[in-house]
C-alpha positions, 0 to 999 in steps of 0.5 A: 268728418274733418281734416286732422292732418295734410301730407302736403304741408308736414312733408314741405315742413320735413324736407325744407328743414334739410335743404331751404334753398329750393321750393318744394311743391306739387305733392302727389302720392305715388302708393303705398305699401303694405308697412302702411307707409306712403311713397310720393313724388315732388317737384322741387326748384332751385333759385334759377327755376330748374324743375325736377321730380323727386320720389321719398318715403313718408311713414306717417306713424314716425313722421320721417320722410325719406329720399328715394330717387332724384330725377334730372328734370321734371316728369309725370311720375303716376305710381311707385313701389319700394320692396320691403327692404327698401333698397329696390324702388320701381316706378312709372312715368307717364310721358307723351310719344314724340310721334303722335302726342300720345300718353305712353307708361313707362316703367323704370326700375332704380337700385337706392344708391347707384348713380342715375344712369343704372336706372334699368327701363322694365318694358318698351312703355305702352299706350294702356295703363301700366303700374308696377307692385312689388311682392312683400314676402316675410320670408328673406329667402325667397327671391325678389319680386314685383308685378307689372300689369298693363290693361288689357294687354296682361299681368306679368310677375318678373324674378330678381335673380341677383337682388344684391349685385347689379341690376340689367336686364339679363337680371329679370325674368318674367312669367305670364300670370293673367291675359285679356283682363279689363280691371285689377286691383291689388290688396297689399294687406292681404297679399292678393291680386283681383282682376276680372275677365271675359270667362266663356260660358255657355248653356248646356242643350236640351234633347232635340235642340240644334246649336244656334246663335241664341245658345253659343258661347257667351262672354261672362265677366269673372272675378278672380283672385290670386293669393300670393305666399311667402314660400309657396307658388300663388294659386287662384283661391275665387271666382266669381261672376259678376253682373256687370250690365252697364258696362260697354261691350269694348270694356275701353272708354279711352280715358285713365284714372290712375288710382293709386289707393288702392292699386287699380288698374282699368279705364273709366268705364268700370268703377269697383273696388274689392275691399277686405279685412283679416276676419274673412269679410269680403266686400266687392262694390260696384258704382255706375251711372245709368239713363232711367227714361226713354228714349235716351238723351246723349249726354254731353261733357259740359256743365250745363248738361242737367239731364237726369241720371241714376246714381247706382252702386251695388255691394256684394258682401260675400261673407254674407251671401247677398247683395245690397243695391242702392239707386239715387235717382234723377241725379243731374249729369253735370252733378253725377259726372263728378261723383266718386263714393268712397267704400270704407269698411269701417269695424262691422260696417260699410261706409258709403260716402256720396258728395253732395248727396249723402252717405250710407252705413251698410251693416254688413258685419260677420255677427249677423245677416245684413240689416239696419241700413243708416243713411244720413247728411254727407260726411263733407259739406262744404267742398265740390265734389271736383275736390275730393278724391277719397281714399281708403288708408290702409289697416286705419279704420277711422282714417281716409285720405283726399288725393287731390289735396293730401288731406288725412281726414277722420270719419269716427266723428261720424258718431255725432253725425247720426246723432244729428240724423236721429234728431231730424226729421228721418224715417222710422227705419233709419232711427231703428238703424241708428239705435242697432249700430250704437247699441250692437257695434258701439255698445255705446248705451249712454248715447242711445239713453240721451236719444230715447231722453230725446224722442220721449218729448215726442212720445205719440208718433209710430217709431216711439215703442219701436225704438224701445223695443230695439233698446230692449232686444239689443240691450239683452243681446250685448249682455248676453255676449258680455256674459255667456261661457266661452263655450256656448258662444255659438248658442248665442247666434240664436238669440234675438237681435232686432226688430228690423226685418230682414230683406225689405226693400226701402225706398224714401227721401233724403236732401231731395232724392230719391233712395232705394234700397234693395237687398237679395240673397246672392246664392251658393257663396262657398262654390266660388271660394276654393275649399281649404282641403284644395289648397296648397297649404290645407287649411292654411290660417288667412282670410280665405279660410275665415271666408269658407269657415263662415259661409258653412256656419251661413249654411247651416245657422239655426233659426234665431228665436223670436219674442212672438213664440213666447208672446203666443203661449202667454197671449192663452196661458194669462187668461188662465192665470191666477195668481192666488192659486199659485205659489212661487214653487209652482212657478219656478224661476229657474230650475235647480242646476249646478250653474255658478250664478243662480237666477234666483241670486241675481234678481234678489240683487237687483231688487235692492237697486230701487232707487232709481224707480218711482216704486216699490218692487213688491208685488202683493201676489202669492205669484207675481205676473214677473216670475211667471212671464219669466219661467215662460220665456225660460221653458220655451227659449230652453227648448228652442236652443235644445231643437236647433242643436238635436236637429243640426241645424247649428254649426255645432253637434250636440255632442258638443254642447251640454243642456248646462250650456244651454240653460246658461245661455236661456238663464243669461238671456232672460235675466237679461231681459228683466235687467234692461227692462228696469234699465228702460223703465228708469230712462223713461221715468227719467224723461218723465221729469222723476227724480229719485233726488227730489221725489222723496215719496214713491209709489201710491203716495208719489202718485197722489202728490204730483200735479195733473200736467206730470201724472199726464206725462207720467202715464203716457209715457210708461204707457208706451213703455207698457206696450213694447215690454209687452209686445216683446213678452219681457217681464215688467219690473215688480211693483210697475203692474200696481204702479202703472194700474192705479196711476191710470186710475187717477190719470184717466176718465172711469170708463175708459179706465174700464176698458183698459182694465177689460183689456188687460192693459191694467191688472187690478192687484189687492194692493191697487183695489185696496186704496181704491177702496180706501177712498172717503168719496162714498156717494152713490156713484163711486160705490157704483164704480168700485162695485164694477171694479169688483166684478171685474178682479177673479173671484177669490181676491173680489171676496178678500176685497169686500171682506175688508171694505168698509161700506154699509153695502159690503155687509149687504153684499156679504150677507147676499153671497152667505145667504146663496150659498145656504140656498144653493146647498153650498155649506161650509163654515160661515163668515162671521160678522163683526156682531157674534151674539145672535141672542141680543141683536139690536133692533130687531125687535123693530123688524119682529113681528108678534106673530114672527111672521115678519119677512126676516123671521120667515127669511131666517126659517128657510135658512135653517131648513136648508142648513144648521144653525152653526153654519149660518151666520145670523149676526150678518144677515140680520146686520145686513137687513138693518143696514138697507133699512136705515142706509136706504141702500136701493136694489143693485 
């Protein structure tokens, strides 16, 4: 967060370029209006220090500044208004009564142009705030108007009859809109006047129950609206109760705080502001101050009161139908006392800005219910919090503004600051946020890319696979929004896009304090907003029409599909799979439709970017585990989109949506999932030191040419990538079950190696067996390892494997197998060995005896009880036989 401008000192630069005679100092912002430009007073002195007050016009856009109203002497202007045709300036000067010294509002109304003297007084002046707003109507015929609204006394719009002639106060005309409110805050973007109020409520009777103290009317605060129209009569388009419990009975504490930015008016006791934009968000925070202990202290309005205080705020996003708490606890008083946040919606987020404390990034957007909270340093260091008094700008969603310097200050450098909050020692749920806001609301992979480079040096802590599991889902969601029809973009609201749980309280450390957070749902939203059909104008476009719209989307959304509903299928359908016996028509990578883009097509396409990974994308089965965890995900996110939409449970009827749109939508995601998959595991190769620009070789031979040190790295980290690929049922690139089973291999001890292939973290391909077995080491031990390496792969590829291993105990084993097929009557046509002749076998005569009564001899007899001589092959058995003999090969 840092200054980019200060108002100050451009309008002394502006205004002393007219007239450097006289010194212009005390600067101070008076509102302002919803053309975006500022109004400000001044004091200015001339060479015999006669003071006076002026009021001008500041557009910040164009730099130009504008004199509107010249005092005779120097006054405590608080507030000002210009109507939209800058002629009409009204304001408010806040003056002590000559009776008894106190502070009385008074407000004036000046036509530009006329002498001083025409300056018409509005009211009699009054002890309650009292500020004055003009009505901006886009329409030129409708006559002028502002409204004054004095705390607790009343909200009054006043007409101006003849806007264009003389202006007194036969000229004014004035109606009632609001009695008895304590707070009012107005809303020039959207034209919209909020106060709140004692509404009387009370509690129905039960049969047989008397009336009593207990069940009579009770006060409730209520928080209404009022929308204003450029050619229609306002109406009160929101109710809301509130839950105000640390506010006194009296609503009055005596003291004024004139905020200008907005425009509110109420006492100190009460600190909440309604924030909105254009896209129906609506956003009501409340901050307060309370004692957490017992009994409670009194406390005092000195610095050196350090009695310990919660720091508590509370943001009900309407749009969202829930309510967020946060309490800061054990804050000093003398510190607490001094604290503003600032609420600043910014984009698809909250910014809660708390001095000295630390700042909050609520998400609260309209894409998806309210979660991954950051909380990071505070934007400001360096000042007290006495100093900053921040405001929101209007319609600038990187811009605030210091009222007690006029410092313009930015808060999109705030990117960088959750960079730096990544990199500290923050918790797990912070840097899941983190990775949500710049992947979902930013888009911003490459930053997330460098963070994952980062974490990677730290690859064994918890939050690890938790971050590449957040990459994998939000990755695949934002491209699926890039991508999808514009007609089924509401089918996308059911796709997955955390893995942060919804709802959860949080409670953890930040700077020494202690942070809870707190969310609840905040119940039958639509009830307080009036419906479009009630409106004056029937479904007139604004953001109160927006707000109903999404609050019946909120009430009918659809479940949201979720990785585990795959991951159960696969956890029974892969312990039958057998990917010999399969084809690929067998598992189809997605079915033949009329689609422009085929599945098909896209993964041929992705295939050909290998570059990048240190393996050949080829797997060696008939049907690789990629197509099948693919159809998987295709079949059952297809049916779980078709039963959100035949159900109703969507916003949308069925009638219009196709199973086109939805199959555009299941094809996109899952083509998604494999595309970020391979874009995962090249960062983390990446972060494990492998580039393609270097490491010529790939695969096997890569493998077997790096160090011990970079094979180490190499493993663990694509072990974790292993797991939350895995964990999210994603399909792994092809080439990465080979690569990632033999690196384990060479990485590991024997035994653990074993377990990990019984669990099924590894996948013993052909190619994988292959060059295990190729290797020369053939002492008792390592044939003992690849032989249990061969009960452990299904049977089929175990048979192709010993066909082709080139071990003396390999023909031992075929001839054992051949010979128990004869035996237990399975006949079939026989493997032949490398010798065919059976008449001239050498050696044999070495086992015969001259009575054939040797073992082999009678070996061979049983055999050919049992089965033809075509169907045994002797070459094999008599190979085999010689083979124990010369090579000693001990029973196994």
């Amino acid at each position: 967060m840092v200054s980019v401008d200060n108002l100050a000192s451009k309008l002394v630069t502006i205004i002393s370029a007219e007239d450097n005679t006289e010194k212009f100092n005390e600067w101070r912002l008076l509102g302002q209006e919803r053309n975006e430009s500022f109004l400000f007073s001044w004091v200015q002195t001339d060479c015999e220090s006669n003071a006076r007050t002026g009021i001008g016009e500041y557009n910040y856009e164009e730099n130009t500044f504008t004199p509107l109203y010249l005092f005779k002497r120097k006054v405590d202007c608080v507030q000002a208004s210009l109507n939209n045709t800058k002629t009409i300036v009204i304001f408010v000067i806040k003056e002590k009564n000559e009776n008894n010294d106190e502070l009385i509002y008074k407000c004036f109304l000046h036509k530009i142009g006329e002498p001083l003297e025409s300056t018409l007084e509005i009211d009699e002046g009054s002890k309650k705030q009292t500020f004055v707003q003009f009505l901006d109507f886009k329409v030129s015929t409708q006559p002028l108007k502002f409204l004054l609204l004095i705390h607790q006394e009343g909200i009054f719009q006043y007409h101006i009859k003849c806007p264009h002639e003389k202006i007194d106060k036969l000229s004014l005309a004035s109606e009632l809109l609001v009695k008895n409110f304590f707070w009012a805050q107005w809303d020039p973007n959207q034209q919209t006047l909020y106060y709140i109020h004692n509404k009387v409520r009370t509690r129905g009777l039960v049969a047989g129950e008397e009336m009593s103290h207990d069940t009579g009317a009770k006060l409730s605060p209520t928080l209404s609206g009022l929308q204003f129209h450029d050619d229609q009569p306002h109406e009160s388009v929101l109710n809301i109760p509130l839950n105000l419990p640390h506010l006194s009975s009296v609503n009055s504490s005596g003291t004024y705080e004139d905020d200008i930015i907005p425009l509110r008016i109420h006492d100190s006791s009460l600190d909440l502001i309604v924030l909105t934009d254009s896209k129906g968000c609506v956003c009501i925070c409340h901050h307060y101050l309370y004692q957490p202990v017992q009994p409670i202290v009194e406390l005092k309005d000195n610095d050196d009161d350090t009695t310990p205080v919660n720091v508590a705020y509370t943001v009900t996003a309407l749009h969202q139908s829930c309510v967020i708490h946060c309490i800061i606890n054990d804050i000093p008083w003398n510190l607490a006392k001094q604290i503003r946040p600032l609420f600043k919606l910014r984009g698809d987020t909250l910014v809660v800005f708390i001095p000295k404390i630390c700042t909050h990034i609520l998400d609260v957007g309209l894409n998806h219910d309210p979660i991954c909270h950051i909380t990071t340093d505070p934007l400001i260091q360096d000042k007290e919090p006495n100093l900053l008094y921040l405001a929101p700008m209007i319609s600038a969603d990187d811009y605030v503004i210091n009222l007690a310097n006029l410092d313009v200050i930015d808060v999109g450098i705030l990117d960088t600051l959750l960079i730096n909050t990544f990199k500290s020692e923050t918790s797990s749920e912070n840097k899941l946020a983190i990775i949500h806001y710049l992947l979902l609301h930013l888009g911003d992979t490459e930053t997330v890319s460098e963070l994952i480079l980062w974490h990677s040096s730290y690859p064994f802590t918890m939050v690890y696979p938790e971050i590449l599991k957040e990459f994998l889902l939000a990755t695949s969601y934002t491209s699926v929004q890039k991508n999808i029809p514009e007609n089924a973009v509401k089918l996308a609201t059911l796709l997955p896009i955390t893995t942060v749980k919804l709802g959860f309280d949080l409670e953890f450390k930040h700077n020494g304090f202690t942070i809870n957070l707190r969310q609840e749902v905040f119940w039958n939203a639509s009830m307080m907003v009036l419906s479009p059909q009630l409106r004056i104008i029937p479904y007139k476009s604004d953001i109160w029409t927006k707000l109903w719209d999404h609050l019946a989307k909120l009430s009918k959304a659809g479940i949201r599909f979720k990785p585990s509903q795959v991951l159960d299928k696969l956890r029974i359908s892969l312990d039958c799979y057998q990917p010999e016996a399969l084809s690929r028509c067998s598992t189809p990578l997605t079915p033949s439709t009329g689609t422009s883009s085929s599945f098909a097509d896209f993964l041929s396409c992705s295939r050909n970017q290998t570059d990048f990974l240190p393996f050949h994308e080829i797997d060696s089965c008939t049907a690789s585990r990629q197509e099948y965890i693919i159809s998987v995900n295709l079949r059952e996110l297809s049916m779980h989109l078709l039963k959100q939409t035949s159900h109703g449970t969507t916003v949308f009827q069925t009638s219009d949506q196709s199973a086109m749109h939805v199959h555009a939508v299941a094809t996109r995601y899952v083509g998604a999932q494999l595309e970020q998959s391979r874009q995962l595991c090249q960062i983390i190769c990446k972060a494990a030191t492998y580039d393609p620009t270097e490491d010529i070789d790939k695969g096997f031979i890569l493998i077997n040419n790096l160090n011990e040190e970079r094979r180490y790295v190499l493993f663990k980290l694509l072990e974790k990538y292993y797991m939350a690929v895995e964990s999210l049922a994603f399909p792994l690139p092809q080439g990465f079950t080979s690569f990632f089973a033999y690196l384990g291999y060479r990485t590991m001890d024997f035994e653990m190696f074993e377990q990990y292939v019984t669990n099924r973290v590894f996948e013993l391909q052909v190619d994988v067996m292959k060059i295990i077995f190729a290797e020369n080491n053939d002492s008792k031990e390592d044939t003992a390892k690849k032989l249990k390496l061969l009960t452990l792969v299904p049977r089929q590829r175990a048979k192709r494997l010993l066909n082709q291993w080139n071990n003396p105990i390999g023909v031992v084993l075929r001839a054992r197998e051949h010979a128990q097929n004869i035996l237990s009557g399975v006949t079939g046509q026989p493997t032949r060995s490398r010798t065919q002749n059976t008449t001239n076998v050498t050696g044999l005569g070495s086992i015969s005896s001259g009575n054939n009564m040797s073992p082999l001899d009678t070996f061979l007899d049983l055999l050919t009880a049992k089965a033809s001589l075509a169907d045994i092959d002797f070459s094999l058995l008599i190979e085999a036989t010689e083979t124990i003999l010369e090579e000693q090969i001990p029973d196994f």
